[in-house]
Backbone as CSV, one residue per row, in Angstrom:
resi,resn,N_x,N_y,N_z,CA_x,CA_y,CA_z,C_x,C_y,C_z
1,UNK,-21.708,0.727,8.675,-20.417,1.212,9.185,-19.561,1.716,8.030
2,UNK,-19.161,2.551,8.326,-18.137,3.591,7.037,-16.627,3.216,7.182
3,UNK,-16.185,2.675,6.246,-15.073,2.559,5.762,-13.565,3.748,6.119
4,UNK,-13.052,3.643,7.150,-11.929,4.830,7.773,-10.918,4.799,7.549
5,UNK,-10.776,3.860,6.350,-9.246,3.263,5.343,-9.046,5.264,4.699
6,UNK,-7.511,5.256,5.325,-6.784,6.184,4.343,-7.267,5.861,2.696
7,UNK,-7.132,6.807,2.115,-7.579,6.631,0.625,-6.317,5.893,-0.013
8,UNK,-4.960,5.818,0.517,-4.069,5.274,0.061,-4.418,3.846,-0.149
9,UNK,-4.829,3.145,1.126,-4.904,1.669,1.328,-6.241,1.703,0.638
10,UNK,-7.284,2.878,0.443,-8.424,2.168,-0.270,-8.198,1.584,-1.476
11,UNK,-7.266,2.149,-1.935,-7.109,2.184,-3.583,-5.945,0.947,-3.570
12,UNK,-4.861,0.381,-2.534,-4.226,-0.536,-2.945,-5.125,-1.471,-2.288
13,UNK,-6.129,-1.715,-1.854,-6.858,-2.721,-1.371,-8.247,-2.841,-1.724
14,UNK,-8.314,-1.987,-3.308,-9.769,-1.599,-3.797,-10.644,-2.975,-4.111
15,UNK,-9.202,-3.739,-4.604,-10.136,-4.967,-5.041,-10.678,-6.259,-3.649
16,UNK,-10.348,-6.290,-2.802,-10.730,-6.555,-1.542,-11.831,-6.663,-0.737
17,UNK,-11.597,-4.878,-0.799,-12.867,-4.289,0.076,-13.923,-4.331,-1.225
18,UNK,-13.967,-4.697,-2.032,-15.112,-4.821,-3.227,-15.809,-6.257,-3.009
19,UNK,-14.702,-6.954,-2.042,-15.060,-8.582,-2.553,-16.669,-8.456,-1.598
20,UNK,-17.544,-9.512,-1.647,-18.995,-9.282,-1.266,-18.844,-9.895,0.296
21,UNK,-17.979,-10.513,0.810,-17.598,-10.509,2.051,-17.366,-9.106,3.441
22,UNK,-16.390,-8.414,2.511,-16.129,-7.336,3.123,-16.907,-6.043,3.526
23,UNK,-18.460,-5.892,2.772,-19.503,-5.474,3.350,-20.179,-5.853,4.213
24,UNK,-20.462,-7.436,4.124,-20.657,-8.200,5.420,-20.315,-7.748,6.930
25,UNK,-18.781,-8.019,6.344,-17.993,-7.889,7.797,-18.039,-6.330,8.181
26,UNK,-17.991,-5.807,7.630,-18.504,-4.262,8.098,-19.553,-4.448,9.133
27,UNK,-20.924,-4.956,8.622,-22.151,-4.956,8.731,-22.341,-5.983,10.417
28,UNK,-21.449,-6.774,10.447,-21.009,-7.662,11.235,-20.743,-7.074,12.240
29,UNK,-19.849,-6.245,11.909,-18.845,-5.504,13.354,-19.964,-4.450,13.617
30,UNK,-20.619,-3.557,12.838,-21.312,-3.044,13.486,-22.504,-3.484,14.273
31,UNK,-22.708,-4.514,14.398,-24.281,-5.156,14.934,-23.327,-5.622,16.416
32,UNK,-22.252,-6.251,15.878,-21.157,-6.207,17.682,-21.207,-5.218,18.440
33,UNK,-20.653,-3.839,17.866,-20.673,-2.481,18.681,-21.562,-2.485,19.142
34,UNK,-22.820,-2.706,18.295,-24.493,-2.115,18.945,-25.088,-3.192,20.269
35,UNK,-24.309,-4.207,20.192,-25.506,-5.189,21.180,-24.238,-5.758,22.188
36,UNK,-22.800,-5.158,22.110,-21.695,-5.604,22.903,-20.768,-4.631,23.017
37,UNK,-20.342,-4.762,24.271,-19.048,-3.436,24.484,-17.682,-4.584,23.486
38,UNK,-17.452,-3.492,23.064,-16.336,-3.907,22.032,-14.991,-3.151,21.968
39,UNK,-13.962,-3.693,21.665,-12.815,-2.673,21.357,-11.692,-2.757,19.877
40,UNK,-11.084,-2.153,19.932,-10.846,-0.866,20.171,-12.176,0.304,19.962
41,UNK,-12.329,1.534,20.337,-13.332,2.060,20.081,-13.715,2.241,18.293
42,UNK,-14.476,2.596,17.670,-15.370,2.141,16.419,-14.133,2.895,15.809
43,UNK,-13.547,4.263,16.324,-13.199,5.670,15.365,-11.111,4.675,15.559
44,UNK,-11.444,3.954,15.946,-9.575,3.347,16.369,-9.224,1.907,15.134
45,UNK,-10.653,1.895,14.834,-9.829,-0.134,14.344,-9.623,0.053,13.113
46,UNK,-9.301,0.834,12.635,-8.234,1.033,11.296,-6.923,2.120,11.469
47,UNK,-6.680,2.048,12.559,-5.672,3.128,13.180,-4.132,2.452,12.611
48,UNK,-3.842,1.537,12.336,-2.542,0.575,12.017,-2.476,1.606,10.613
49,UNK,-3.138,1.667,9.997,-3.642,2.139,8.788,-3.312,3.601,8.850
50,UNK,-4.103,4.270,9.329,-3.933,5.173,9.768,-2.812,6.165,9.424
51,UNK,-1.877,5.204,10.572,-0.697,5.722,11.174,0.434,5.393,10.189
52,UNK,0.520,4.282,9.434,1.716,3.662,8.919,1.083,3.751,7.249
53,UNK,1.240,4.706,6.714,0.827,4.590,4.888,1.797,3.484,4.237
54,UNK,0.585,2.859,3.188,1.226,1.713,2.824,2.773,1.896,1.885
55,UNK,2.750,3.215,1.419,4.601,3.818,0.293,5.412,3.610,2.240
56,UNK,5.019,3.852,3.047,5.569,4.176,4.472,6.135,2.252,4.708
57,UNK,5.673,1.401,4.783,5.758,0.371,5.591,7.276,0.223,5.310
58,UNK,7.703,-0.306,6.101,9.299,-0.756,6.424,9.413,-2.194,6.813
59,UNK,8.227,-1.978,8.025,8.461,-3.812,8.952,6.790,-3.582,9.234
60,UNK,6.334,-4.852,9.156,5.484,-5.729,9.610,5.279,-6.426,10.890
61,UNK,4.667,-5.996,12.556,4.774,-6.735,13.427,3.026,-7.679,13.276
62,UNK,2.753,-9.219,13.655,1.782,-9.046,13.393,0.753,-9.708,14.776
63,UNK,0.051,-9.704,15.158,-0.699,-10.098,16.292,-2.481,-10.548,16.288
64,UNK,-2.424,-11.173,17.087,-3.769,-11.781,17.046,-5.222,-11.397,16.959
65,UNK,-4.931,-10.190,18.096,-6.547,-9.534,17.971,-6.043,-8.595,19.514
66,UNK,-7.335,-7.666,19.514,-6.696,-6.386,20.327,-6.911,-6.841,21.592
67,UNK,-6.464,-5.461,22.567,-6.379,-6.071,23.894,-8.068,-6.210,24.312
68,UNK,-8.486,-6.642,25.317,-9.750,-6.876,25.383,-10.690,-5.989,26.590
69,UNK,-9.456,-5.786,27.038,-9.990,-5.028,28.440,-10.355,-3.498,28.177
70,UNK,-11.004,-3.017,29.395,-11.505,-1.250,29.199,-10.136,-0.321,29.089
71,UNK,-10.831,0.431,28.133,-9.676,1.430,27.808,-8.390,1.230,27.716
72,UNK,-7.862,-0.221,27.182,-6.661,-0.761,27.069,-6.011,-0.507,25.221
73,UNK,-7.038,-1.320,24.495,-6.900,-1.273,23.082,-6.976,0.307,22.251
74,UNK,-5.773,0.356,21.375,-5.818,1.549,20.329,-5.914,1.264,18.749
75,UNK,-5.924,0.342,18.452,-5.935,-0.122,17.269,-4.351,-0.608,17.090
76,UNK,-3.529,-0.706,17.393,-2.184,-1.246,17.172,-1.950,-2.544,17.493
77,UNK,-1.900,-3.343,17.090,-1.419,-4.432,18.088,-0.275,-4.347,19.177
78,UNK,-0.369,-4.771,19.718,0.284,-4.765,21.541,0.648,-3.875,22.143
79,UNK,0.207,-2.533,21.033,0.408,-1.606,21.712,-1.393,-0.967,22.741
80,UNK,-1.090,-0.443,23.816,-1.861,0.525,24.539,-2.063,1.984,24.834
81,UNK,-3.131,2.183,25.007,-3.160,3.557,25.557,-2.388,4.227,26.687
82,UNK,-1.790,5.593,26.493,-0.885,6.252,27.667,-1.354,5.885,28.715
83,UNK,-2.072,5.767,29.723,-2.395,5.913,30.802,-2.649,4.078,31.115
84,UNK,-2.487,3.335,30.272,-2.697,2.214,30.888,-1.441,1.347,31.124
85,UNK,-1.751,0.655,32.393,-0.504,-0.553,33.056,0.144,-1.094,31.629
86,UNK,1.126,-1.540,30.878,2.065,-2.188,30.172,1.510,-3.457,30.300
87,UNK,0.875,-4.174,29.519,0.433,-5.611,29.657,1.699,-6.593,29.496
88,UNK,1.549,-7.735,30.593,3.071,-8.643,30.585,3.738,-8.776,28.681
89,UNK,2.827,-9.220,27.899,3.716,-9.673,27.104,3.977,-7.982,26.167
90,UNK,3.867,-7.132,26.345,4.231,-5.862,25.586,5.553,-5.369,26.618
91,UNK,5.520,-5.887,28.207,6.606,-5.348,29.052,8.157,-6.393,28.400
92,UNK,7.693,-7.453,28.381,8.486,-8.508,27.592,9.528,-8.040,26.307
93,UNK,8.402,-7.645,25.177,8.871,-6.939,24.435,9.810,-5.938,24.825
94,UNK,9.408,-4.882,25.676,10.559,-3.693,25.651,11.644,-4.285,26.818
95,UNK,11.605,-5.682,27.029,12.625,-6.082,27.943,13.747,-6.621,27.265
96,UNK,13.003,-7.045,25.776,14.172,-8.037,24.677,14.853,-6.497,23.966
97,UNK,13.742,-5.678,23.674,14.488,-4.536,23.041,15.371,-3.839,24.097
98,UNK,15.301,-3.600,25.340,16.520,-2.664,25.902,17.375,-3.882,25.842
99,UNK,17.322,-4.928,26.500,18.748,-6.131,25.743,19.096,-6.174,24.728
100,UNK,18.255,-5.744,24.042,19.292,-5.851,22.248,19.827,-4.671,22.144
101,UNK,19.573,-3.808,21.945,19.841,-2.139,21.936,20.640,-1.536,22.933
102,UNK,21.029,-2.487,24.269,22.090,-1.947,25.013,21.179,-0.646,25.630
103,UNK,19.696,-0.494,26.253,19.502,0.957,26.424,19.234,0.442,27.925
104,UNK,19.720,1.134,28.647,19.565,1.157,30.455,17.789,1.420,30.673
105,UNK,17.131,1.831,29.897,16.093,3.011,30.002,14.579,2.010,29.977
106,UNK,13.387,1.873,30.951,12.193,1.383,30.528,11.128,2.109,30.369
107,UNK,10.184,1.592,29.766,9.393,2.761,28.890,8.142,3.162,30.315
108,UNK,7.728,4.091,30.119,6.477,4.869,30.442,5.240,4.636,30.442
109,UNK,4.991,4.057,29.240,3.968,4.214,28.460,4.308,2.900,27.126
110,UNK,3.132,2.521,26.931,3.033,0.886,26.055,2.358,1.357,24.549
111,UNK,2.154,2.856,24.677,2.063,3.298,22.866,2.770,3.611,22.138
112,UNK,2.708,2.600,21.376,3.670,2.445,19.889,3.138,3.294,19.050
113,UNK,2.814,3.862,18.993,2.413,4.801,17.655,3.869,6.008,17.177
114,UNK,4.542,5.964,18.263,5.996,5.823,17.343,6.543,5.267,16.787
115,UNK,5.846,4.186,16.747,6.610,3.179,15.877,6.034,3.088,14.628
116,UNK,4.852,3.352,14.387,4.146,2.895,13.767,4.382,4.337,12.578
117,UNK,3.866,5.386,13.308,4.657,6.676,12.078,5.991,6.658,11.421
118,UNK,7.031,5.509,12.241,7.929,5.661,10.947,7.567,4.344,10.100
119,UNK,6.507,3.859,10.034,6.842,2.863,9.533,6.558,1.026,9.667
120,UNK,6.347,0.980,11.505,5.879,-0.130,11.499,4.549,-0.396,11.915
121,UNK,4.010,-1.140,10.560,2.321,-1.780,10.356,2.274,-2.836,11.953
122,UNK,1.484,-2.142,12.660,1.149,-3.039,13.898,-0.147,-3.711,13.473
123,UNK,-0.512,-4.844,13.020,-1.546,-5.521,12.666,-2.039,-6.637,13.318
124,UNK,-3.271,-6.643,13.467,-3.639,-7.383,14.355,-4.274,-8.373,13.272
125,UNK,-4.628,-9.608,13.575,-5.417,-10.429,12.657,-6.981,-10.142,12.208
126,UNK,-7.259,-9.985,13.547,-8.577,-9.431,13.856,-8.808,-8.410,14.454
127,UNK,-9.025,-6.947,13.948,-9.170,-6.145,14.212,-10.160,-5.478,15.458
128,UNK,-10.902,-6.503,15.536,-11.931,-5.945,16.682,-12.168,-7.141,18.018
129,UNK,-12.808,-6.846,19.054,-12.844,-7.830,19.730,-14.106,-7.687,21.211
130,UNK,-14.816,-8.579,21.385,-15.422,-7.907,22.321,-14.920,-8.370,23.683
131,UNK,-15.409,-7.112,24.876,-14.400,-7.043,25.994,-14.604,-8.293,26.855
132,UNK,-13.673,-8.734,27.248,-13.567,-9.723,27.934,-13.616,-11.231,27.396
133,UNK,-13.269,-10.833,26.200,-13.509,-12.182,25.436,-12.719,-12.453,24.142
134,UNK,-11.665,-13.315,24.740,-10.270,-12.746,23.561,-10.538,-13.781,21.937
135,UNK,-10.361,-13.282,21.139,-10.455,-13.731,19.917,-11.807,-13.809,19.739
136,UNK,-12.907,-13.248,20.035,-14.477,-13.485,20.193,-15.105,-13.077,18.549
137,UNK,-14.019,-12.259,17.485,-14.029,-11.621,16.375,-13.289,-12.819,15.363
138,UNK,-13.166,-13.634,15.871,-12.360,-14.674,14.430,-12.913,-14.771,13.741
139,UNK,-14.327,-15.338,13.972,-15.176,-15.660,12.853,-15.878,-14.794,12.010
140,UNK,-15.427,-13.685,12.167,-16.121,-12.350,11.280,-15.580,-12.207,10.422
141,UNK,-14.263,-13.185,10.075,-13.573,-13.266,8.563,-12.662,-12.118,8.580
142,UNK,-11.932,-11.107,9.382,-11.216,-9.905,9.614,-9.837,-10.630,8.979
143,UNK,-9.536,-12.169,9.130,-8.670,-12.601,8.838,-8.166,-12.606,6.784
144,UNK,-9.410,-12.683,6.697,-9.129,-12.942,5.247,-8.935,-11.334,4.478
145,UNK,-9.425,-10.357,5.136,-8.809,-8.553,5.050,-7.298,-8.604,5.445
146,UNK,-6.871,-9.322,6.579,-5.758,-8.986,6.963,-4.615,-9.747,6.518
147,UNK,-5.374,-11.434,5.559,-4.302,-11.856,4.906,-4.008,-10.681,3.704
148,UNK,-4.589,-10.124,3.056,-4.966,-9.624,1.927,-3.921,-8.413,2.077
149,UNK,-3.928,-7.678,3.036,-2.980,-6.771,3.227,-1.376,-7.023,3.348
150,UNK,-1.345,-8.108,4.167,-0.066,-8.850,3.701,0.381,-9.432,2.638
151,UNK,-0.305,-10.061,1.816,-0.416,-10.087,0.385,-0.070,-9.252,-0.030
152,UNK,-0.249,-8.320,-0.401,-0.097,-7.038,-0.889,1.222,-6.258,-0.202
153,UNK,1.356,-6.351,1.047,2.920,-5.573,1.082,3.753,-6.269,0.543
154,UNK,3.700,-8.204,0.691,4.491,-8.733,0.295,4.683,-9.158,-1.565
155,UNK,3.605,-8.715,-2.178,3.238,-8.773,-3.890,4.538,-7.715,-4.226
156,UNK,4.107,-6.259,-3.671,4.112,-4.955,-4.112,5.570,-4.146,-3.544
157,UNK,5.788,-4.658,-2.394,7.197,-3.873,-1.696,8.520,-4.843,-1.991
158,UNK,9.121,-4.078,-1.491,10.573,-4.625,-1.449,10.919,-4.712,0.003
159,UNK,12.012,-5.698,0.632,13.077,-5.416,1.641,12.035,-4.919,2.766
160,UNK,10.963,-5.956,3.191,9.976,-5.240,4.175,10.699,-6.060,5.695
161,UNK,10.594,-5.917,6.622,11.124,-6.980,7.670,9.285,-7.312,8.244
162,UNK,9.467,-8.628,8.521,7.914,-9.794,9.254,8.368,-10.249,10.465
163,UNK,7.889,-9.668,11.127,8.064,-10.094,12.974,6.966,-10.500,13.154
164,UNK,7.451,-11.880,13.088,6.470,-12.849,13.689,6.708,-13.395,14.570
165,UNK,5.382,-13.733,16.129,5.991,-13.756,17.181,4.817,-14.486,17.809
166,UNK,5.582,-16.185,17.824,4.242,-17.200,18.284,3.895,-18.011,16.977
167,UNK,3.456,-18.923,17.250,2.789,-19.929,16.280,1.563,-19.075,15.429
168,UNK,0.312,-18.671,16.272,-0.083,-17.795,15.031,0.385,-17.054,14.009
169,UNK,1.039,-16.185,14.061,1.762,-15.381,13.778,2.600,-16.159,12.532
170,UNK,3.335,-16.990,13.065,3.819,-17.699,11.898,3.102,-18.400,10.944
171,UNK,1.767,-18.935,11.230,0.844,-19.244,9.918,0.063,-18.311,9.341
172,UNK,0.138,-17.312,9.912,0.019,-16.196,9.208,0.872,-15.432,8.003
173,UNK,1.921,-16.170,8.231,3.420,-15.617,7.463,3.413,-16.410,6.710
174,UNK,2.992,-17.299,6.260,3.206,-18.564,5.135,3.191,-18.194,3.860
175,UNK,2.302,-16.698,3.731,2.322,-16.114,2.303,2.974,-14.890,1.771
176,UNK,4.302,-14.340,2.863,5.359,-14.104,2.539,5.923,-14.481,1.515
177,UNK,6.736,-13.835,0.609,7.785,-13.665,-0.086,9.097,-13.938,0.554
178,UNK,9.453,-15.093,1.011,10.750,-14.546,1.707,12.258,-14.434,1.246
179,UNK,11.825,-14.429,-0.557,12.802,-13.830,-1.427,13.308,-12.641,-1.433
180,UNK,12.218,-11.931,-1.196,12.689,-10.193,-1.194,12.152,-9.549,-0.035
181,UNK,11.796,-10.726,0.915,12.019,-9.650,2.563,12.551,-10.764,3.433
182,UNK,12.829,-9.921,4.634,13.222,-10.801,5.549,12.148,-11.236,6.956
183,UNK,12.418,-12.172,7.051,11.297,-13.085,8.065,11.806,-13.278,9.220
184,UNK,11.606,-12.639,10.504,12.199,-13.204,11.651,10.771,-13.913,12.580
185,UNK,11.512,-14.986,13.165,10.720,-15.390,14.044,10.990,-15.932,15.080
186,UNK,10.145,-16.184,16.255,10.296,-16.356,17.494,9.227,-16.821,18.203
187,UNK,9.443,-16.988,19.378,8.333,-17.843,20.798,7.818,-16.007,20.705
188,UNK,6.202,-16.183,21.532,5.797,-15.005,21.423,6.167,-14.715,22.634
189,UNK,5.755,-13.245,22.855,6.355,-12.511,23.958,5.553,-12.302,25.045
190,UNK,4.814,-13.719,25.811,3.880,-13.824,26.234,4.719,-14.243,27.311
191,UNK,4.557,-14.261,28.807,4.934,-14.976,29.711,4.801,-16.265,30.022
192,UNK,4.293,-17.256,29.386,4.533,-18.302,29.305,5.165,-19.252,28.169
193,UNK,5.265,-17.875,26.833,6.571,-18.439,26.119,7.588,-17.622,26.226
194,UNK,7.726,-17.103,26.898,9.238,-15.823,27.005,9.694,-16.953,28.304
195,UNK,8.708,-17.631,29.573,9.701,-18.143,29.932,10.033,-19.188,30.034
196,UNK,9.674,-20.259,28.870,10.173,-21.457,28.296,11.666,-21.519,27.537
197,UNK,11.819,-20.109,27.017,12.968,-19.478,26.286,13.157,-19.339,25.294
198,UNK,11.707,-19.330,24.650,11.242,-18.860,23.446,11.193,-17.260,22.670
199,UNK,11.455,-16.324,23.549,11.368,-14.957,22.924,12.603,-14.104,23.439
200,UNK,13.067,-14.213,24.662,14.233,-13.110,24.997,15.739,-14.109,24.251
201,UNK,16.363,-13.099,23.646,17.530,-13.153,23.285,17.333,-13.017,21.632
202,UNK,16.209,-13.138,21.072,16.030,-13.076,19.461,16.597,-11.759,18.974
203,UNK,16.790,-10.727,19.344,17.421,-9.618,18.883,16.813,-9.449,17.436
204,UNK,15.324,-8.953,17.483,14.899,-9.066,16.299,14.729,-7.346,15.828
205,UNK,14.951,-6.596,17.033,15.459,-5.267,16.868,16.205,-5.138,16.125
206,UNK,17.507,-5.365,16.288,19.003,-5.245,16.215,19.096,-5.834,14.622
207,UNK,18.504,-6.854,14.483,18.569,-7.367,13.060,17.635,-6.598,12.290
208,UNK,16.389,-6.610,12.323,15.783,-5.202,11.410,16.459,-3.691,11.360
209,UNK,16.426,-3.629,11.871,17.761,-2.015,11.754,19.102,-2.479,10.767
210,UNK,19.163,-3.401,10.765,21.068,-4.446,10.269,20.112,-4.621,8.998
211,UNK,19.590,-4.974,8.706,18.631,-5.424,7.482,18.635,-3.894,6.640
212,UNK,17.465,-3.524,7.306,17.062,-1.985,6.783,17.884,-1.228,6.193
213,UNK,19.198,-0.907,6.928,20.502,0.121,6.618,21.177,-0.933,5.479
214,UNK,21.112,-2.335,5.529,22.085,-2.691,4.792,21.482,-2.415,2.793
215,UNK,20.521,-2.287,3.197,18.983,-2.085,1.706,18.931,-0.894,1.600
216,UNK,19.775,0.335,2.617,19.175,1.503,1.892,18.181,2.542,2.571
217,UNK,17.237,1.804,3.766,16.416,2.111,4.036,16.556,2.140,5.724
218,UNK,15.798,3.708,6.322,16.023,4.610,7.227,15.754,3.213,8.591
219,UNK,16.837,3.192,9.268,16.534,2.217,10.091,15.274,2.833,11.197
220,UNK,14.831,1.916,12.315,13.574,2.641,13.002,14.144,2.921,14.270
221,UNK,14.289,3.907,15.141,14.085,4.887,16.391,13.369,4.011,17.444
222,UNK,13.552,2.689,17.760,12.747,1.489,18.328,12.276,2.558,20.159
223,UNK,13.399,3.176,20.646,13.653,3.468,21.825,12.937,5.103,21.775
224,UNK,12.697,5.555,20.979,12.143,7.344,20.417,11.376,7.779,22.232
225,UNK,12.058,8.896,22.248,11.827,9.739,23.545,10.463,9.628,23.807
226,UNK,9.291,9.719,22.765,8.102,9.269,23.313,7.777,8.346,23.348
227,UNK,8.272,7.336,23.786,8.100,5.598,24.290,8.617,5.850,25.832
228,UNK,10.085,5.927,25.409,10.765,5.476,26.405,11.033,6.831,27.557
């Protein structure tokens, strides 16, 4: 399997993808594709990448592993493809953001890849997953690539915002800097922690934009005409 890392992230993640693991896991995921329907499709699971260059990152959202179902997953975390239903905990999400943001307006469509071109790294832990079988990719070590990348925004950047959302998510964040970025966190935006009262009212919108502008840096278009 060939390596679909922008040359940007090859080179800030050269020493990584060198380690003798990370051929493995290549080698890994491809023997999944071949003997299991898998997602996101092969040409999508470096799409976070892709879309958001690492001089680009602003904010950090981070998530578990992709959606699992047909033609649901794009490589983003929680985000989906145009044409598919809004999965509960991504409808959640744009339910805390029109409450924070004051916008009357609900979205269309559950692809973030507006979000992600200005800026926010949608990362999943585990990049791949086979269908119908959620987290079925943990053990392929995707985790120890994806600490590594966080490592690295948090070594190398400044003033990044970490939306972390759920208990994973937050032990995932443990190797933050949270000297020189800011860390928000919350119940995830799952329907059974959104309605314990764990995720609506965090206004974690409203504070990354308040963050961003107060550092200098171009706040994000959360609501951008092609979402909403």
């Amino acid at each position: 399997m060939q390596i679909s890392l922008k040359p940007e992230w090859q080179s800030i993640l050269s020493n990584e993808i060198q380690k003798p693991y990370f051929p493995d896991l290549l080698g890994f995921v491809d023997d999944e594709y071949k003997n299991h329907t898998c997602y996101p499709p092969k040409e999508l699971i470096f799409s976070a990448f892709e879309y958001c260059s690492f001089k680009k990152v602003k904010v950090v959202i981070i998530g578990q592993d992709p959606y699992h179902g047909k033609g649901e997953a794009n490589g983003l975390c929680f985000s989906v493809n145009d044409a598919v239903r809004i999965p509960p905990s991504l409808r959640n999400i744009f339910r805390e953001l029109s409450d924070d943001v004051g916008s009357i307006f609900m979205p269309v469509s559950g692809n973030l890849e507006t979000w992600a071109k200005q800026g926010v790294l949608l990362l999943n832990a585990s990049l791949t997953v086979r269908e119908d079988n959620p987290n079925s990719h943990k053990h392929l070590k995707w985790n120890l690539f994806t600490d590594a990348v966080i490592q690295k925004i948090s070594d190398e950047k400044e003033h990044v915002v970490f939306l972390l959302w759920g208990n994973f998510a937050h032990k995932k964040g443990v190797i933050i800097d949270r000297n020189k970025h800011l860390v928000l966190e919350s119940g995830h935006p799952s329907p059974m922690s959104a309605n314990q009262g764990k995720w609506f009212g965090n206004k974690h919108f409203s504070k990354t934009n308040g963050y961003l502008k107060q550092n200098g840096i171009e706040a994000i278009n959360w609501i951008s005409d092609d979402v909403f």
